[in-house]
C-alpha positions as CSV (number, residue, x, y, z in Angstrom):
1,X,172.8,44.3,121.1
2,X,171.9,41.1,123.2
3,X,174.1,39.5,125.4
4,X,172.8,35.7,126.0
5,X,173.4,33.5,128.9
6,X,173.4,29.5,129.2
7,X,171.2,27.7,131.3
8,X,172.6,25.6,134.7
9,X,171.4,22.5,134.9
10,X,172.1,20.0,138.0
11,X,175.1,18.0,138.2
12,X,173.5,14.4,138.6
13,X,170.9,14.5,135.9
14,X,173.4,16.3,133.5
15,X,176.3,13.5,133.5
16,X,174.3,10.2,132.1
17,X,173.4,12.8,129.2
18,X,176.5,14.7,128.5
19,X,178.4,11.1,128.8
20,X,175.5,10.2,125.8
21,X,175.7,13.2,124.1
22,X,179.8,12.9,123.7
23,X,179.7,9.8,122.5
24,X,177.1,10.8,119.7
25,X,179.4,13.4,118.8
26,X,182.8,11.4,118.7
27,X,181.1,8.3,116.4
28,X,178.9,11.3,113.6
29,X,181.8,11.7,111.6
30,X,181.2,7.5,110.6
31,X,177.5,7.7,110.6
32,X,175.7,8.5,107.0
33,X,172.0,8.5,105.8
34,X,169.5,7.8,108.5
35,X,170.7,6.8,111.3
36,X,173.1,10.3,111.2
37,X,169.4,12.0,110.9
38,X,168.5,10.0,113.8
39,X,171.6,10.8,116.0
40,X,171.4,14.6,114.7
41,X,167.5,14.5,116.1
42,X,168.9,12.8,119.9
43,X,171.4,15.6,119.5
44,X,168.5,18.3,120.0
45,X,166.6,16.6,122.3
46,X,169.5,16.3,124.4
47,X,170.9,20.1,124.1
48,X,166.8,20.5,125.2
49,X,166.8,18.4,128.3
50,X,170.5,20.2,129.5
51,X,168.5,23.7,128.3
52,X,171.6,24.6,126.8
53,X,169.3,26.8,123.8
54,X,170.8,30.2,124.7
55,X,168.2,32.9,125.9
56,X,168.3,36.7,126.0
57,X,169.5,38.1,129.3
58,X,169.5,41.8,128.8
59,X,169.5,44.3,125.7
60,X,172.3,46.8,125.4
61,X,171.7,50.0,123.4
62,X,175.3,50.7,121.6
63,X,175.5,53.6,119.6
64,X,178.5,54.3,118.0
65,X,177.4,58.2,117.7
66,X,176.9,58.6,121.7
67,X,179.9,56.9,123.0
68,X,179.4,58.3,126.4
69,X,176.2,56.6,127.0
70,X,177.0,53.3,126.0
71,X,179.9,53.3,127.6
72,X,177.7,53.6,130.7
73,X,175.4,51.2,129.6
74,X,178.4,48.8,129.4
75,X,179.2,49.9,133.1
76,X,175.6,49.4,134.6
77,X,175.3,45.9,132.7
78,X,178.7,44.6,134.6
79,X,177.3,45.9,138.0
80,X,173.8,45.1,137.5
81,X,173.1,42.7,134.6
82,X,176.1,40.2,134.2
83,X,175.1,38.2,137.3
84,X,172.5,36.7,135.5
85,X,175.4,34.8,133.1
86,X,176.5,31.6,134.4
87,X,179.4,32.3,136.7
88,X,181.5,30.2,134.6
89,X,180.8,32.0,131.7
90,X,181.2,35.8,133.7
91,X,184.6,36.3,133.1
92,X,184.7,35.8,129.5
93,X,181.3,37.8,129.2
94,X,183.2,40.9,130.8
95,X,186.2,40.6,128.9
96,X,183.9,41.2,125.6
97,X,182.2,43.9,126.6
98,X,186.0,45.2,127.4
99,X,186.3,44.9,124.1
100,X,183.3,46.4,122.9
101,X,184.0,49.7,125.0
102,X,187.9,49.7,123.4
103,X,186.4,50.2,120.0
104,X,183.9,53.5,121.3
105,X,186.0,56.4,120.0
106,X,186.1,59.6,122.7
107,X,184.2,61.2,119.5
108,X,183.9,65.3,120.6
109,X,183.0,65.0,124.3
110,X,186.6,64.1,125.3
111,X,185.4,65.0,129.3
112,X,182.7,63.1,129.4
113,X,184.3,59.8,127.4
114,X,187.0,59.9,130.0
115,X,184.8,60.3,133.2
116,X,182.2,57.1,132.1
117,X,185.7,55.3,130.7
118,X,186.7,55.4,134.9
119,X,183.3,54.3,135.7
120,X,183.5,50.9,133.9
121,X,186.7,50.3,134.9
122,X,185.8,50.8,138.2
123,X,183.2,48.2,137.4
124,X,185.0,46.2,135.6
125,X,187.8,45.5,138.5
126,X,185.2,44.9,140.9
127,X,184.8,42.0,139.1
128,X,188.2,40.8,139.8
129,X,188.4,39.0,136.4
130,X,191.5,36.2,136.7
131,X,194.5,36.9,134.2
132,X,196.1,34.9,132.2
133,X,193.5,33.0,130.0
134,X,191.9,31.5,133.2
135,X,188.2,33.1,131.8
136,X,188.6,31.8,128.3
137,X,189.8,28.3,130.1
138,X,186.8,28.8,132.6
139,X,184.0,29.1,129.3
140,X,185.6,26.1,127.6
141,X,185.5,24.1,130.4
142,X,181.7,24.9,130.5
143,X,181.1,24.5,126.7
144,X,182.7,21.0,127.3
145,X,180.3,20.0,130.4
146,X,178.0,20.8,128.4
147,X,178.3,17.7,126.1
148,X,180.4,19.7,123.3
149,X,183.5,17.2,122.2
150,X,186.8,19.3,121.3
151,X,189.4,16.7,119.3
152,X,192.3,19.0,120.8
153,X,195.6,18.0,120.6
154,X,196.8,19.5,123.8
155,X,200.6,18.5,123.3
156,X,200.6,19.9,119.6
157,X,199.8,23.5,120.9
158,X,202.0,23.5,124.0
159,X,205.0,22.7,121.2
160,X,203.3,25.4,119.1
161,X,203.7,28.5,122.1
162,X,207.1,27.3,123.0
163,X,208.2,27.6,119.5
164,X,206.9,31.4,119.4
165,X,208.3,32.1,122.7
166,X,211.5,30.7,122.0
167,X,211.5,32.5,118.7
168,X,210.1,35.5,120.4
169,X,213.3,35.6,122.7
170,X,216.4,34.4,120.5
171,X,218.7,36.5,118.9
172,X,217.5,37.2,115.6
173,X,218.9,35.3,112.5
174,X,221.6,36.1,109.8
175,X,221.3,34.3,106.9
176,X,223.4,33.6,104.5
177,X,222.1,36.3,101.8
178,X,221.8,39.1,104.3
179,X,225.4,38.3,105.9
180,X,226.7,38.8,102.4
181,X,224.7,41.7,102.0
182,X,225.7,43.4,105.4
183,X,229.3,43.0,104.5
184,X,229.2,44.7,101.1
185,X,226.6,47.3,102.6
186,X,229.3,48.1,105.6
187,X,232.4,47.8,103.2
188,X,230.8,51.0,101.1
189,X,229.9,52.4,104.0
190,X,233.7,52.8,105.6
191,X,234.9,53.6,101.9
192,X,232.3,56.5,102.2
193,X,232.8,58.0,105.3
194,X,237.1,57.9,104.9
195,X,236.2,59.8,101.7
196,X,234.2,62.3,103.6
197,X,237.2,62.7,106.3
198,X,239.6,63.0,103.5
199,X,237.6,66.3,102.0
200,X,237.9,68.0,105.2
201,X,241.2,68.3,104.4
202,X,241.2,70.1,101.6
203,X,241.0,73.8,102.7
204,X,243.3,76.9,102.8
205,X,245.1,76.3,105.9
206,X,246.5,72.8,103.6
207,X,247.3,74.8,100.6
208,X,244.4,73.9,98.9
209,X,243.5,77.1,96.1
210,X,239.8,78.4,96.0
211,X,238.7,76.0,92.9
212,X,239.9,72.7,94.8
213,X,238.2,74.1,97.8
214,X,234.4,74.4,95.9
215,X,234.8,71.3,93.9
216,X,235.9,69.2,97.8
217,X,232.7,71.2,98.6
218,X,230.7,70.0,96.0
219,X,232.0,66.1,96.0
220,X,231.5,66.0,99.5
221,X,227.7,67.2,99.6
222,X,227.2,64.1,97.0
223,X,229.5,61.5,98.7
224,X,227.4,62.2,101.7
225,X,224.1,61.4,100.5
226,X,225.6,58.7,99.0
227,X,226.9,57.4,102.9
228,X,223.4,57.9,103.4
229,X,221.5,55.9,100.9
230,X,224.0,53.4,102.1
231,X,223.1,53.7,105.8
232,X,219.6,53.4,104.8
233,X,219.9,50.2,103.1
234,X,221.8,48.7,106.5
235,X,218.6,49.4,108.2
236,X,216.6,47.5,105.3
237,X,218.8,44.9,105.9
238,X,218.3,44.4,109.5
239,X,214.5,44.7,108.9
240,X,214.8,41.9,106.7
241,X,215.5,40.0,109.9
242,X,212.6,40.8,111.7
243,X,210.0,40.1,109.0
244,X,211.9,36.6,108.8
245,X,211.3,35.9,112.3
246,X,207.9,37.2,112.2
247,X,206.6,35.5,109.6
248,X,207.8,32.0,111.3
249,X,205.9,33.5,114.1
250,X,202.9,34.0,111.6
251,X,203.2,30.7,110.4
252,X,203.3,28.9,113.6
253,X,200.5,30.6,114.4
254,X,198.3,29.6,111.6
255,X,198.8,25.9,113.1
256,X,196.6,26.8,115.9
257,X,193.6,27.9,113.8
258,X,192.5,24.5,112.7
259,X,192.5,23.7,116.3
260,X,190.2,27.1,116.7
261,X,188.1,26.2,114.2
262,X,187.0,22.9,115.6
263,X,186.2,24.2,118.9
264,X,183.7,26.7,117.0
265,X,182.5,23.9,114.9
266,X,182.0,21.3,118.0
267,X,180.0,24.3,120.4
């Protein structure tokens, strides 16, 4: 595994180029035939000049069979090799190799995966890595500095996560289907379980003979598992509400991955 860091380039040669190398960008999608060959050909010069070609900062040996030592691998990269990753980049970079240590099973040396699991976390808050998206914020900041244009519609995903958070919150919805469906469920239900009460009656100490008594037996042992079919389907019901609001949650989600894609397109 190599992990690859960007370049820095100064601040007063990199403006007249990124400012050239946006405006290249913005006007492609209305350029055909040579002159797009020629823009595409400034484009590389450009990314040249800015040294923004990614080169190898370290190698990481990850083997899924030892998870031990690349979990310690992962530790001695955040405390000794990460520095050499642009410090607006760091964050992010520490936050996937996170991710890359999550996905190392314990495997049979449970001791040992728990003692070098400590030691990155030790090394991973040392870091002090901000919360709250500010290191994914931080890297797209830098990809854009760096001359990559992002057509983002800032508004349209704001409206997006306050949709999901209000849906997220709200009480969940009844429609008209599973109202009606709720009512007959519960209706059965209470018919059921007065049945059931009813057949506790029927014993000795009421006058009941010993052939009423096995047959109120019997009819209660299937009315019950008949309340209980019931019950279940009342729980099916309810679940019908959550997969209705998660799948507007789904759905409102999937309006943000255009937006995603064209950030990985532009860098």
């Amino acid at each position: 595994m190599t992990l690859l860091a960007l370049d820095d380039v100064s601040e007063s040669e990199k403006l007249k180029l990124v400012r050239e190398l946006g405006i290249i960008r913005k006007n492609m999608p209305g350029v055909a035939g040579v002159n797009k060959l020629t823009l595409v050909k400034r484009v590389r010069e450009i990314r040249q000049l800015l040294s923004i070609a990614v080169k190898p900062v370290t190698s990481l040996s990850i083997d899924p069979a030892n998870p031990v030592a690349s979990i310690k691998t992962l530790a001695d990269y955040l405390r000794n090799g990460i520095s050499a990753v642009p410090e607006s980049l760091r964050a992010a970079e520490a936050n996937t190799v996170e991710k890359i240590m999550k996905m190392l099973s314990s495997g049979n040396n449970r001791e040992g995966y728990q003692d070098a699991t400590a030691e990155f976390r030790d090394a991973y808050a040392d870091l002090r890595i901000p919360a709250g998206g500010a290191a994914e914020i931080a890297a797209f900041d830098h990809y854009k500095s760096a001359g990559n244009v992002f057509e983002v519609d800032a508004e349209k995903i704001k409206s997006i996560e306050a949709e999901i958070k209000e849906l997220s919150y709200k009480p969940l919805e009844n429609t008209p289907e599973i109202i009606a469906q709720q009512e007959e469920a519960q209706k059965e239900y209470e018919k059921l379980r007065l049945a059931l009460t009813d057949l506790l009656s029927v014993n000795e100490a009421n006058g009941y003979d010993k052939e009423e008594i096995e047959k109120s037996v019997e009819m209660y042992a299937t009315i019950s598992i008949k309340k209980q079919e019931v019950w279940e389907k009342l729980i099916s019901i309810d679940r019908q509400r959550h997969e209705i609001r998660k799948n507007k949650i789904n759905e409102l989600k999937e309006g943000l991955n255009p937006v995603g894609k064209g950030i990985i397109d532009a860098i």
